[in-house]
TIVEXFI-91396 format. One record per residue (C-alpha): residue in one letter; x, y, z. Coordinates in steps of 0.25 Angstrom, whole numbers, plus 5000, padded with zeros to 4 digits. Layout:
<sites>
AXYZ/...
</sites>
This chain:
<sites>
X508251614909/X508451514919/X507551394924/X506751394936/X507151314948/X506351164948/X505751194958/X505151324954/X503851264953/X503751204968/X504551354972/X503651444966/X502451404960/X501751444974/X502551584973/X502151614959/X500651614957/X500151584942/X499551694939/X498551734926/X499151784914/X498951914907/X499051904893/X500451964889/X501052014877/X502051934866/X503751944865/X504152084858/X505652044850/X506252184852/X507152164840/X507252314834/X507952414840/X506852504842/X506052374849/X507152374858/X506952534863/X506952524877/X507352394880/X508852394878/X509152384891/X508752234891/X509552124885/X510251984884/X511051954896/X512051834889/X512551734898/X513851684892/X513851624878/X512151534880/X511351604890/X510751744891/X509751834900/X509051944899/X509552084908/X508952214907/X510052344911/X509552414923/X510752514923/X511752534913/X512652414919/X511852324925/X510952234919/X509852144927/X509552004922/X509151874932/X510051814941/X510051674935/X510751724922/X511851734930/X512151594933/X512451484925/X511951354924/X512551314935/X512151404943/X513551484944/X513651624941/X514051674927/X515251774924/X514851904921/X515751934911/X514851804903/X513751894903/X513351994892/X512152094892/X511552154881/X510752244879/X509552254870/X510052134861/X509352094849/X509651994837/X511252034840/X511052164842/X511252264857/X510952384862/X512052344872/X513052234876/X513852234888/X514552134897/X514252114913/X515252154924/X514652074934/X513352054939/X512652024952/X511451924955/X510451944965/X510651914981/X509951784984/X509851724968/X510351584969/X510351524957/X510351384965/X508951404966/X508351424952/X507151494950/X506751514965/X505651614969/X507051684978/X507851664965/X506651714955/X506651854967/X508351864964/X508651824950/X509151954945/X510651984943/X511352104938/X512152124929/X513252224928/X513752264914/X515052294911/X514852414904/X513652494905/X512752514893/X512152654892/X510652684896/X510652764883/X510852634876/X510152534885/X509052614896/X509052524908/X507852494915/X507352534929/X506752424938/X505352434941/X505052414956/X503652364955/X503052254950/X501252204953/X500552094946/X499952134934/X500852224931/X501252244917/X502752204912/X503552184901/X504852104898/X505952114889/X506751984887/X507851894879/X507251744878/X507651594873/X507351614856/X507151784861/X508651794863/X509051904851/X508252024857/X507352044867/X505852014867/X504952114874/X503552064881/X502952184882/X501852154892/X501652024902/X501252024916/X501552044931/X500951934935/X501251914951/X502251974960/X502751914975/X503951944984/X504751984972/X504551894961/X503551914948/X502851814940/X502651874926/X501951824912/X502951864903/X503451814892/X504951744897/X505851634892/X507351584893/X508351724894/X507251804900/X507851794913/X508151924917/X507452004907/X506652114914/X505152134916/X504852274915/X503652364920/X503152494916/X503552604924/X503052734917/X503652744903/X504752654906/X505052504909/X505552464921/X506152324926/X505252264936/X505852114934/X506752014930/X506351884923/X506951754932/X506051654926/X504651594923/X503751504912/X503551524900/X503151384895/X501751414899/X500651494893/X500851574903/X502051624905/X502851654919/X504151724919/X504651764936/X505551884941/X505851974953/X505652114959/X507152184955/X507352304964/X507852254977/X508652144969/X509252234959/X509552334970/X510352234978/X511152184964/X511552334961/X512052344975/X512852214976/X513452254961/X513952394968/X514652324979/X515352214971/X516752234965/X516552254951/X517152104947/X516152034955/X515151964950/X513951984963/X513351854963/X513151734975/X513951634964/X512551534968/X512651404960/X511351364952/X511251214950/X510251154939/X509551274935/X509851304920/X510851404915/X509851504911/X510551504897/X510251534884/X510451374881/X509751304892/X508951424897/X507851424907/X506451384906/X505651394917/X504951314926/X503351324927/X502851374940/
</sites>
């Protein structure tokens, strides 16, 4: 996960209202397959030989995961074909494994400017695989168009030292909503970026945010993402009209932020 922007506590600390806590519940390691049941469809997104995401599938080919794991340390955009997502990976073992085609980072992301409340709204890429994996072997999820305070989620995530399999918070909170960014108290760290916040929609689980970043130094932990729908509409749209060798991206350069990888990693800034 990469770091916030310096100057995220002078840009948002007047957007993003500290609000009180709930109490929330511990890391789940899903380490057997049967803990695993119905979460296949999230996995590590690696990033070259040191650095890795998290993605969750959303169709059989396309993989969503934050923008800023798409750009190097400098701010440059990888090579798809450095990326590798697999699916459901624990201690060695996958569901799936497939490499990325291309990929396509949101319109207006500019990793130039870190950990912007603009950039917090935009830092979702998608990623397209170069095979498919079959919904039979790997479900994907649905996103969820809501979203209140209060409400309710959960998150399942690979981490710095929670890198082998996914962990599994089973209940944290909602805690405040504006102009399409969300605040919640769950339980992040370095590699969470892009792992998906999911809420109940009857009997099944839906997608109703990305992690981009947050706290977790505190007592009271802080992790931010976005409202996905109009963003992940746009991304599938621009994918369709590519040419299938092109990588959709603005090619920004990012200076001075962190590489997001799984050496130097992220650590957020307290807001």
């Amino acid at each position: 996960m990469r770091g916030l922007h310096s100057l995220l506590p002078l840009v948002l600390v007047a957007l993003f209202p500290v609000c009180a806590m709930a109490q929330t519940s511990s890391l789940i390691r899903l380490t057997d397959r049967d803990d695993l049941f119905g979460w296949e469809a999230v996995g590590r997104v690696d990033i070259g030989k040191d650095g890795f995401c998290t993605g969750v599938l959303i169709a059989p080919d396309q993989v969503l995961t934050a923008a800023h794991c798409v750009y190097d340390q400098h701010g440059a955009p990888v090579e798809a074909a450095t990326l590798r997502f697999r699916a459901g990976l624990r201690d060695g073992v996958v569901i799936a494994e497939r490499g990325v085609a291309r990929y396509a980072a949101a319109t207006g992301y500019d990793p130039r400017d870190g950990m912007s409340a603009e950039n917090v709204r935009r830092d979702v890429a998608l990623l397209e695989l170069a095979e498919p994996i079959q919904s039979a072997v790997a479900a994907p999820f649905r996103l969820h168009g809501g979203g209140t305070s209060g409400q309710r989620v959960s998150v399942v995530s690979y981490g710095a030292n929670r890198d082998k399999a996914p962990s599994w918070q089973r209940d944290c909170g909602l805690t405040w909503r504006h102009e399409g960014i969300m605040q919640f108290d769950c339980n992040v760290i370095f590699g969470s970026s892009g792992a998906p916040v999911f809420a109940r929609d009857g009997t099944r689980a839906r997608i109703l945010s990305l992690i981009s970043g947050g706290n977790w130094d505190t007592e009271d932990k802080v992790a931010y993402g976005m409202d996905l729908p109009s963003v992940v509409d746009d991304l599938k749209r621009r994918l369709r009209a590519a040419p299938s060798t092109t990588t959709v991206n603005k090619g920004f350069r990012r200076v001075g932020v962190g590489s997001g990888r799984r050496a130097s990693g992220a650590k957020f800034a307290k807001p």
